[in-house]
Structures are given as structure tokens and as C-alpha cells.
N, C-alpha and C positions, 0 to 999 in steps of 0.2 A: 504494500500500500504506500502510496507516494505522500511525501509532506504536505502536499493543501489537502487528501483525502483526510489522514488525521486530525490535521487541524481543525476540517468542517467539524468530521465525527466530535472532536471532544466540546466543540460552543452549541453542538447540538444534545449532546450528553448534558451542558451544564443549564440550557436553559430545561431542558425536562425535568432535571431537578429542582431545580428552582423552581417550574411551575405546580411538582406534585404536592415538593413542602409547604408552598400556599394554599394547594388545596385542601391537603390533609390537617393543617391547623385550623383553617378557619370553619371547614366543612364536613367535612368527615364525623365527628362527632354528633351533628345534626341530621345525618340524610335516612328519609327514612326509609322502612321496608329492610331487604337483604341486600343494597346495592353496595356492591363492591368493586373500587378499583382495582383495576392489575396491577399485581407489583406488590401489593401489601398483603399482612395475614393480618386476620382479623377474629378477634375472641367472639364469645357470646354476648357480650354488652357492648362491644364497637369498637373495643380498645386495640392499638394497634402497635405489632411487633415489630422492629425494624435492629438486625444483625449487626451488628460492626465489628471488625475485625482489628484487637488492637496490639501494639506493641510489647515491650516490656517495661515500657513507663508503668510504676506504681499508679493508683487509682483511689484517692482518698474519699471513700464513703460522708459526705457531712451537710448532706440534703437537708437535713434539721438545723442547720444552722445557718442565721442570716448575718445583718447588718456589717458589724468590723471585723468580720470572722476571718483569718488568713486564706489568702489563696493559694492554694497548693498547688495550680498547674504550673503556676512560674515557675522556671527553673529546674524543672524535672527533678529524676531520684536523687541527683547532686544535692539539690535545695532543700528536700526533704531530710538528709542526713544534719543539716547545721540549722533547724528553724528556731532563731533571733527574736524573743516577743511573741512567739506563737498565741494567737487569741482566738477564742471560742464562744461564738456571743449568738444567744435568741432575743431575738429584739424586744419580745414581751416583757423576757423573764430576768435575764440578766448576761454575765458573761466570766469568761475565764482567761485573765493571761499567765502566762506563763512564764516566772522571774527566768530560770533558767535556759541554755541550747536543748532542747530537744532532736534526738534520732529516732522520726517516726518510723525511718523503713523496719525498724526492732520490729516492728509489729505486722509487719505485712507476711502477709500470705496466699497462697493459690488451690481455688476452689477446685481446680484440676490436679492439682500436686506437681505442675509445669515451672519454667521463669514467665511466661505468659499471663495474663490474667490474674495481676495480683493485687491487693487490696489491703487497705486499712481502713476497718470497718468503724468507722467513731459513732456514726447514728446507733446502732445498737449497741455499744458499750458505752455511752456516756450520753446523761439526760440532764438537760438545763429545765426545768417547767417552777412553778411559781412559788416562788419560797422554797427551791429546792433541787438539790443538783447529787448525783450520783453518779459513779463510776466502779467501772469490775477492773480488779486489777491484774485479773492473769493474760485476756486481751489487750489491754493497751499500758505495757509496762512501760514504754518511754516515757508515759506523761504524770510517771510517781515523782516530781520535782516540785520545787514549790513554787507558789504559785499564790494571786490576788484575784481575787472574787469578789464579782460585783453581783447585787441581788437587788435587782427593780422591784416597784407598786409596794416596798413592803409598809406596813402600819401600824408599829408598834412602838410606846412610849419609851420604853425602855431595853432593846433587843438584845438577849443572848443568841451563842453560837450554839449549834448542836453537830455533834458529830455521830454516826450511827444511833442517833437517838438522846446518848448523854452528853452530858455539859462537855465541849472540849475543854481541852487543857489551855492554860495559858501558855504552853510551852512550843504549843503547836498553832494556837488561833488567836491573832489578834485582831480584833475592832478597830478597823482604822479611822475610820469615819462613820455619823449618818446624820442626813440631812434631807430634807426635801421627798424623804421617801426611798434614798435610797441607801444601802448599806456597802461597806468596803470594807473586806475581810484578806487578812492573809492566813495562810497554813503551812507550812514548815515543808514538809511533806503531803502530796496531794491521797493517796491510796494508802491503806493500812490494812482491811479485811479481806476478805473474794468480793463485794462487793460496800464501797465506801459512801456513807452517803453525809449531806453535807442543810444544814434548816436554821434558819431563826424561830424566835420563841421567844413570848413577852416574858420579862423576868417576872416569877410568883410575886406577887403581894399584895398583904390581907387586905382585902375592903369590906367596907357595909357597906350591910343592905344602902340602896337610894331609888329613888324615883325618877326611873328612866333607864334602868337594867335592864329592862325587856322582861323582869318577871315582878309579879304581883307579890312580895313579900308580906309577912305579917306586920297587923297595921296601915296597911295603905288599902286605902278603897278606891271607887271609882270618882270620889268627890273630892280624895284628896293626890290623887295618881292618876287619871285619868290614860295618861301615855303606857301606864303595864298593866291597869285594871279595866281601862275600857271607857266608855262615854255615859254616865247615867242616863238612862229614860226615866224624861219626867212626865204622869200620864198627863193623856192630852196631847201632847208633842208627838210629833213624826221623829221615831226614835231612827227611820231608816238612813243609808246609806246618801249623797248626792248621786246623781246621774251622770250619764257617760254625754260623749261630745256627742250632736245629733249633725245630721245630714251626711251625705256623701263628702268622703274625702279623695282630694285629687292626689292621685299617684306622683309617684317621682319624689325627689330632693328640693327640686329648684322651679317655683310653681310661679305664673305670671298670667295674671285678671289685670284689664284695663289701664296698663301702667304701673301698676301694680306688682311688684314678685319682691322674696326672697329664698337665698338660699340656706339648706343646714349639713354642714360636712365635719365629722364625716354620716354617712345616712343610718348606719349598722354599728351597735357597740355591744359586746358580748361579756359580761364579769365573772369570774369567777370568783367565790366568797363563801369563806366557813363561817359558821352559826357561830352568832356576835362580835362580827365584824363588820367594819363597811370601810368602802374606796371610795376618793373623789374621782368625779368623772368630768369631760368636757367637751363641750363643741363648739364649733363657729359657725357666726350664723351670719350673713351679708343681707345687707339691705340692697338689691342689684334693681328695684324698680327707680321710677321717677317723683315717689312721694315717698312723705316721711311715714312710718308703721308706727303702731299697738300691736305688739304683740303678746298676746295671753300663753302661758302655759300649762299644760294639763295631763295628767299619767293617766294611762287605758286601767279601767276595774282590774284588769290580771296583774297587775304591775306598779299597783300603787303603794302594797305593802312595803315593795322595795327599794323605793325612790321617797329621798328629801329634796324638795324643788329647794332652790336660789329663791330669786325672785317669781312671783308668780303673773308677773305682768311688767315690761319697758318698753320704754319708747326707743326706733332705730332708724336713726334718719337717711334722707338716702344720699348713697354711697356709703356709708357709713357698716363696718364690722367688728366684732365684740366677740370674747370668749363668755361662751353660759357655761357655767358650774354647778353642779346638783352631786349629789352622795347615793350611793348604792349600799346596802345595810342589808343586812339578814337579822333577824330576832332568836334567840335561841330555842323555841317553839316551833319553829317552821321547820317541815319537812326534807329531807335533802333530796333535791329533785330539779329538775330545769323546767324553771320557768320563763314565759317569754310577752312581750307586749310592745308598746308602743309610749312616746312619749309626745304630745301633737301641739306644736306652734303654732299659732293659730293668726290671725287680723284682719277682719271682716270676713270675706269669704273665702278666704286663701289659708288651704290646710297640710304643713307639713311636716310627715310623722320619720320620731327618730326611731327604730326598730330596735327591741333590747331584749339581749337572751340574757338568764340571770341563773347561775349554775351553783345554788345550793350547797356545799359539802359538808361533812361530817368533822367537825373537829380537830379529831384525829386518825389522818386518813391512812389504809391499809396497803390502795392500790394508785398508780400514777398512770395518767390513760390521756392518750392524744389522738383524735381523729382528724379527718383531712379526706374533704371531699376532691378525688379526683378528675372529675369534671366540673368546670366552672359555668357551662349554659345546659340544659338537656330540655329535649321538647315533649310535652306532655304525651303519654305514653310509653314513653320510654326506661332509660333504666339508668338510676345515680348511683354512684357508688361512691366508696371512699375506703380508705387504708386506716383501718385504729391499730393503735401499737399499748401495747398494754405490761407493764410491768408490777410484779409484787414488791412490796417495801418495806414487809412488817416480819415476822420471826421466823411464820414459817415455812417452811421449804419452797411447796408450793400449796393452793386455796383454789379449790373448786367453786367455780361463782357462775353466778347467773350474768349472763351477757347479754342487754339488752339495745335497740337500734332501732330507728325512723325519720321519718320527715314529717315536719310539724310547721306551720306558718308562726304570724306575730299575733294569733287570736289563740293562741294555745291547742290548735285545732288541727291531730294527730290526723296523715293522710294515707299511710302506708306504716308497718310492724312490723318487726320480726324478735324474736325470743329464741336464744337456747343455751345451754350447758357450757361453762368454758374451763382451761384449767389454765393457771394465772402464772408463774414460776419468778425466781427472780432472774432469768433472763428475759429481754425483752420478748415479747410474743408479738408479730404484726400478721395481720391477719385483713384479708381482702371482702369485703361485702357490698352486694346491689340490693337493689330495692326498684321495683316496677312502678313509677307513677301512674296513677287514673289518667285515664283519659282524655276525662275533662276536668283537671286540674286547674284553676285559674294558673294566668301567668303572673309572673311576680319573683320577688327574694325568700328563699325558704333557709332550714335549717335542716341539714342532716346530722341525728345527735348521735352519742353511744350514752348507757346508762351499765356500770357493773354493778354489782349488787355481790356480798357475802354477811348474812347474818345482818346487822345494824350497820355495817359500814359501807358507803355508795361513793361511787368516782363517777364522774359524768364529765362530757368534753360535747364541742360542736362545731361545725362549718359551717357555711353559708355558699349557696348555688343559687343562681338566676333559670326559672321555667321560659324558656323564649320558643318561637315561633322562629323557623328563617325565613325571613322575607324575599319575596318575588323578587327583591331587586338583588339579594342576594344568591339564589336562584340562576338571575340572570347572570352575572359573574362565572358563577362557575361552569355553565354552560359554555360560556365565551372563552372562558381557560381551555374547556376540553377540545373546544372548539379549533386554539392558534394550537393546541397538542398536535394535533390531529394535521393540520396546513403543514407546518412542523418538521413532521417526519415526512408527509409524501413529497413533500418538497427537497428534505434531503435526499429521501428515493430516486425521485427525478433527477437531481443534478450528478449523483454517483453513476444512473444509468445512464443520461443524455450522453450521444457520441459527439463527437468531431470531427470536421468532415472540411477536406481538402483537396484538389482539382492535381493529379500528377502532369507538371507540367512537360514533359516525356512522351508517355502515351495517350493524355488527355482522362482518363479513369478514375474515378472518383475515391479516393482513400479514406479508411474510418478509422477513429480512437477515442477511447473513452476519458483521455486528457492528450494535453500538446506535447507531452513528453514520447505517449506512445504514439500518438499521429505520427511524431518524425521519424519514430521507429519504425513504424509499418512502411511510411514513406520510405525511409532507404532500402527497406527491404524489397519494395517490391520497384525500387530501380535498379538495386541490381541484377535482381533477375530478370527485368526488362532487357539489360545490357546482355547479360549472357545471351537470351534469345537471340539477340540481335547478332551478335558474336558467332555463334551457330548457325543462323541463317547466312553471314557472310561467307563463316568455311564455306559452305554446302554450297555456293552459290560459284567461288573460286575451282572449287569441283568439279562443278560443271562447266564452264570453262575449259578450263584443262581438258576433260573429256569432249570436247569438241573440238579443240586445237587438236588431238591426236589424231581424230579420224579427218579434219581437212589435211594433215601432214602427207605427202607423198612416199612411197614404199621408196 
């Protein structure tokens, strides 16, 4: 194959790829029925497999980790042997650097037993989640070094360190800071057990009973506690409830009547919160219409328990934006469980709801559980899924529990369930689950949760997925893609197959090639057999001559 045939072949290899990985991002996950492009495999839920063939570059597993987390592709296994500051951070929850040099390759390995396909698996040996970080130390021994931990949202007046549970030592944990809600710890050494784990904890002490502990003590009634005993009914009076917001509320974030709009970002906030505790929360709100707002605030019936408003009514002029502050609380009476609602801004006719999942825990919790919905739009009828990863963190070995999962919207309003049996260890367990939407689902933001369950003690985690529709105009796109695919290739067909075609200036005969290199090939070739012809036809012609000259010759 000659140099411009490659060349074509490979800008035509690179735009087909480049138009399938468009299609398959945007598309493929939406299409409905059985359709399938070629070229891809395809699971039961639409999920799709694509092979790559790699080196012996290490391959550091740390998918769970975001924000200032090291990049480990720089630099290859070199880079990996001497890593300088190594840091490990979830952006919720907190992070981990690393005082000393770190040799991650210590810990790599190949699931083939090859130099090929080797890995340092950090997602499953080591878990940052909220107020709390653990590590196994026979997987990842390069990172027994010491090391400064940072520990976000936490809220506590007075924080100790815990290490497997009990008070660390001074000699190994010190408090370096806290402020603001966040804590800064170091540890001497990171690992000590088979698996290390690492929490804050309000330091004990004694209080009385007061008014406003969330519990009805003796002594306090409803006339003189109201806040833990409840609101007295005087008869006569409407001892009930207030009412919910009436009318249709318009969808979206960022809503605009007559000149009129504001917005509220972010739209979705999800808390996690053990029984009696509470977090501050916040949003921004923009005033992006042409008049100055009122706006009212107000929590949905499911959701009021667990929200302290700020202000319940400002003025927001326009162009003008403002941080809102409200508290998130659990009472120690409430059930451990997720709950979800809304919280609705409201000024004159214009209504925009902030969406709130509020995840209940227990105390003191037994198991650490993450889920992570793997599709981000799915269209109704179809099928969500997501990855929950589930780890034990209490004594024993391993705890047989009830493993619970669904989609639920912001009215509390369960759409799809599933229930079963699970065995919990202290290795991470991740484990793959779907769920079939109804068909006529509304479209909108949902929640896909998990709920574990052993005895009195419950973990609960959640995502959030968009139900959409593809649009016609979306539709039209990708039709058009398959469409230039399709021009594409017959086009490259053509131009590989079209000949070349040249007039022998010799015998007048028309010569063919499938490039200029081989025309002139063909072309010399078939002059010089013209010439030999010719050559031959001359002998044979001198021949005959001669045999003519002999019979006019005289005896």
C-alpha cells in the first residue's frame, strides 16, 4: 500500500472515531428498543464495553477521588516510585497528604500474574466518607508514612481524634487546627491494624437536662418547652398543622414571568446527618429579572422537620445576588431513614424549589456505604443503575444485612424497589444494581438510594439522575452523524477503487492504474513490450528481404 493510500486510510480511521465516541456519549445510552451499533458490545441495561490494550505502565485505581488528588499519569512508573506531597482528597469529605516520599509501585500488582496489567488499587483499600477515613494495611503498605489529614463539614464544639475507635494517643495524633468546620490532624504513622481507621468525636461532657435537646425531660411541658414537648391545644383553636404552598409550581432552577425571574444554584442538596446533629447549608440565589423581588421562603410538609429557615422573607433587587443560609438538624427521635422534599422560593407567581435528600443515621454507625448512579439521563422505561460499594467498620468479621434500593422523587414518592440479603465484610464489597422505570414516569430529577439495615443500625447513601426524553432535534443529529459515517466510507471506497487512466503516447491505447505511481508502471511496461513487438516485427521483416534478395540473385 503506497503512502497517500495510508494516509487516506488513517484520517478516515480517525474521523470514524471520533464520530462513534460522539455518538456513543451522547446517544447510546438513550436509544430505544434493541438498537445497536456495530462495533460495540452491549450489556443488558445498554452499558457498553470497549477493550484497550495496555502497556506496562502501572495503572493507579482512585476513581473515588477528586479535587487536589495527585495525578498519577504524569511521569509514568518512574514518578510513581519518588511521589513528593502525594495527596488524596474527596471533595465532600476531606483529604490526605502525605508528609513523606512515597513508592506506590510497592503495591502494584497483576490480575493476570503478567508485567502487563498492573494496578494499584487505592478505591478499594482506602475510604475518605464523612467524618471518617480508613485504610487496610497489607494492600497498600507504601502509604504507612505519616501523614496530615484534613476532615471537612465537621460540627463539633470540642473535637477529639479517634483511632480504631479509641482515643488516639498523643504520640501519634495531633490536633493541629479547627476552625470554620474544618479539622487538621496529623498521625505519626498512617496504618497500625489489617485495617486502620481514623473519626472525630465530641469530647464527653456532662450536661443538663435544657429546653431545646430534642427531648421532653422531666419538668418541662408543652407551656413551658414547647420546642421538645410540642405546641399546647387550647380548645376552641385549630390545634392543626399550617398548609402547604398551593398552585402549580414551575419546573426548573431559573424561572422568568413578565420580566420577572430569579435564579437558585445550586438546585439539589443532599445531607447526610446522625441523630442530634445539624449542618449549615447554603445557596445562591440571583435576582436575573428586571424588577426588584419579595421573596418568601417555605419547606414542603416532608421536610420541615429538618430544616431551620434564615430569614423567612427578603427583598432582592435586581441584579443583585446573596448567599441564603438555613440548618439541617435531625432530632434524636427521628427514625434513620432518607428523607427527601423541597424547599420553595417563592415572589408573586414565580416558584423555585430547592430539592433536599436528608439521610438520617444512626449514631453510631456499623457500616460505610457509597452509591453512584451510573447513568446521568435515562428515559422512562428504561433501566438506572448504579455501583454501591459497601464496607463493615464495627468488630465483627463480617454482618449479614438487609440490603435495600430504589428511586424515589422530592415528594417522598417510592417508584421502583428492590430488597435482598447481603453479607457486608471488612473488605470493600461493590456490587452492580438496575432498576426498571415505569413507563410513564414523569420526567424530572430523581434519587437513586441504597438503605443497609443490621439489627438497629442503618447506612443509607444517594445519587441523583435526570428522566429525559431525546429530542427530535437530537434524533436529528444523530441520524446526520450516521449519515457523513456512511458518505465516509463509500467515499473512501471510491477513491481506493477509482482508476487512472492515460492515453500511450506510442501506440495510442489507453492505460489504467489505480494511483500515478502505478499508471507509470503499467505505462513502461506496456512500452516496452510495444518496442519488442516492434523489434520483432522488424527482424521478421529484414527476413524477408533477404529471402527475396536470394531468389532474385543469379545461379
Amino acid at each position: 500500500m503506497n503512502k497517500k493510500k495510508k494516509a487516506l486510510f488513517f484520517v478516515m480511521f480517525i474521523l470514524t472515531l471520533i464520530s462513534l465516541i460522539f455518538i456513543n456519549s451522547f446517544f447510546v445510552s438513550s436509544f430505544p428498543g434493541n438498537f445497536q451499533p456495530t462495533g460495540f458490545v452491549f450489556s443488558d441495561d445498554a452499558g457498553v464495553s470497549l477493550g484497550i490494550s495496555r502497556s506496562t505502565a502501572i495503572n493507579v485505581l482512585r476513581d473515588d477521588f477528586d479535587g487536589g488528588t495527585t495525578d498519577f499519569t504524569v511521569g509514568g512508573n518512574i514518578a510513581l516510585e519518588t511521589l513528593t506531597g502525594m495527596t488524596l482528597e474527596h471533595f465532600n469529605y476531606g483529604k490526605i497528604v502525605f508528609s513523606q516520599v512515597v513508592n506506590l509501585t510497592k503495591d502494584a500488582y497483576s490480575p493476570t500474574g503478567t508485567l502487563y496489567d498492573r494496578v494499584v488499587d487505592i478505591d478499594s483499600n482506602l475510604i475518605i466518607s464523612r467524618n471518617f477515613i480508613s485504610v487496610k494495611k497489607g494492600n497498600l503498605t507504601s502509604l504507612n508514612k505519616s501523614a496530615i489529614i484534613t476532615l471537612y463539614r465537621v460540627d463539633y464544639e470540642s473535637p477529639i481524634i479517634l483511632r480504631n475507635g479509641d482515643n488516639c494517643p498523643s504520640s501519634i495524633c495531633h490536633l493541629v487546627s479547627y476552625s470554620g468546620g474544618i479539622a487538621i490532624f496529623t498521625v505519626s504513622y498512617l496504618e497500625h491494624t489489617s485495617t486502620t481507621t481514623y473519626a472525630l468525636a465530641e469530647e464527653e461532657v456532662e450536661e443538663e437536662d435544657f429546653c431545646g435537646d430534642g427531648i421532653c425531660n422531666s419538668g418541662e411541658t408543652c407551656s413551658t418547652c414547647s420546642t421538645d414537648c410540642g405546641k399546647c391545644v387550647v380548645p376552641g383553636e385549630d390545634g392543626g398543622g399550617g398548609g402547604g404552598a398551593g398552585g402549580g409550581t414551575i419546573g426548573g432552577r431559573n424561572v422568568t414571568i413578565n420580566g420577572s425571574s430569579f435564579s437558585v444554584k445550586p438546585g439539589f442538596i443532599s445531607v447526610d446527618i446522625e441523630k442530634g446533629k445539624s449542618y449549615a447549608q447554603q445557596v445562591n440565589i440571583s435576582n436575573t429579572g428586571l424588577t426588584d423581588l419579595e421573596i418568601s421562603v417555605s419547606p414542603s410538609s416532608t421536610i420541615s422537620r429538618f430544616v431551620e429557615l434564615g430569614e423567612r422573607s427578603f427583598i432582592l433587587k435586581k441584579g443583585e445576588s446573596r448567599i441564603y443560609s438555613f440548618r439541617v438538624y435531625s432530632s434524636i427521635q427521628v427514625k434513620a431513614d432518607l428523607y427527601t422534599g423541597k424547599i420553595l422560593f417563592s415572589s408573586n407567581k414565580l416558584n423555585v424549589p430547592l430539592d433536599i435528600a436528608v439521610s438520617v443515621q444512626e449514631l453510631s454507625t456499623l457500616f460505610d456505604m457509597k452509591i453512584t448512579s451510573t447513568k446521568e439521563y435515562v428515559i422512562p422505561g428504561r433501566i438506572a443503575s448504579a455501583q454501591i460499594r459497601m464496607v463493615n467498620i464495627g468488630d465483627a468479621e463480617y454482618v449479614n444485612a438487609v440490603l435495600e434500593y430504589g428511586v424515589m422523587d422530592f415528594n417522598n414518592v417510592v417508584y421502583v424497589y428492590k430488597k435482598e440479603n447481603v453479607t457486608v465484610t471488612r473488605n470493600v464489597i461493590s456490587k452492580k444494581v438496575t432498576l426498571r422505570l415505569p413507563e410513564d414516569i414523569a420526567l424530572g430529577r430523581y434519587l437513586i438510594y441504597s438503605k443497609l439495615t443490621y439489627k438497629d443500625k442503618i447506612a443509607l447513601s444517594d445519587d441523583t439522575f435526570q428522566v429525559e426524553q431525546l429530542s427530535s432535534i437530537m434524533w436529528v443529529i444523530a441520524l446526520i452523524l450516521i449519515l457523513i459515517l456512511i458518505v465516509l466510507v463509500l467515499f473512501a471506497i471510491l477513491l481506493v477503487k477509482k482508476k487512472k487512466r492515460e492515453k500511450c503516447d506510442i501506440c495510442g491505447e489507453i492505460i489504467e492504474g489505480s494511483s500515478k505511481e502505478e499508471l507509470e508502471e503499467n505505462m513502461n511496461i506496456h512500452k516496452r513490450i510495444h518496442n519488442k513487438e516492434e523489434d520483432g516485427e522488424a527482424k521478421n521483416l529484414i527476413k524477408d528481404l533477404l529471402v527475396e534478395l536470394k531468389k532474385l540473385k543469379p545461379n
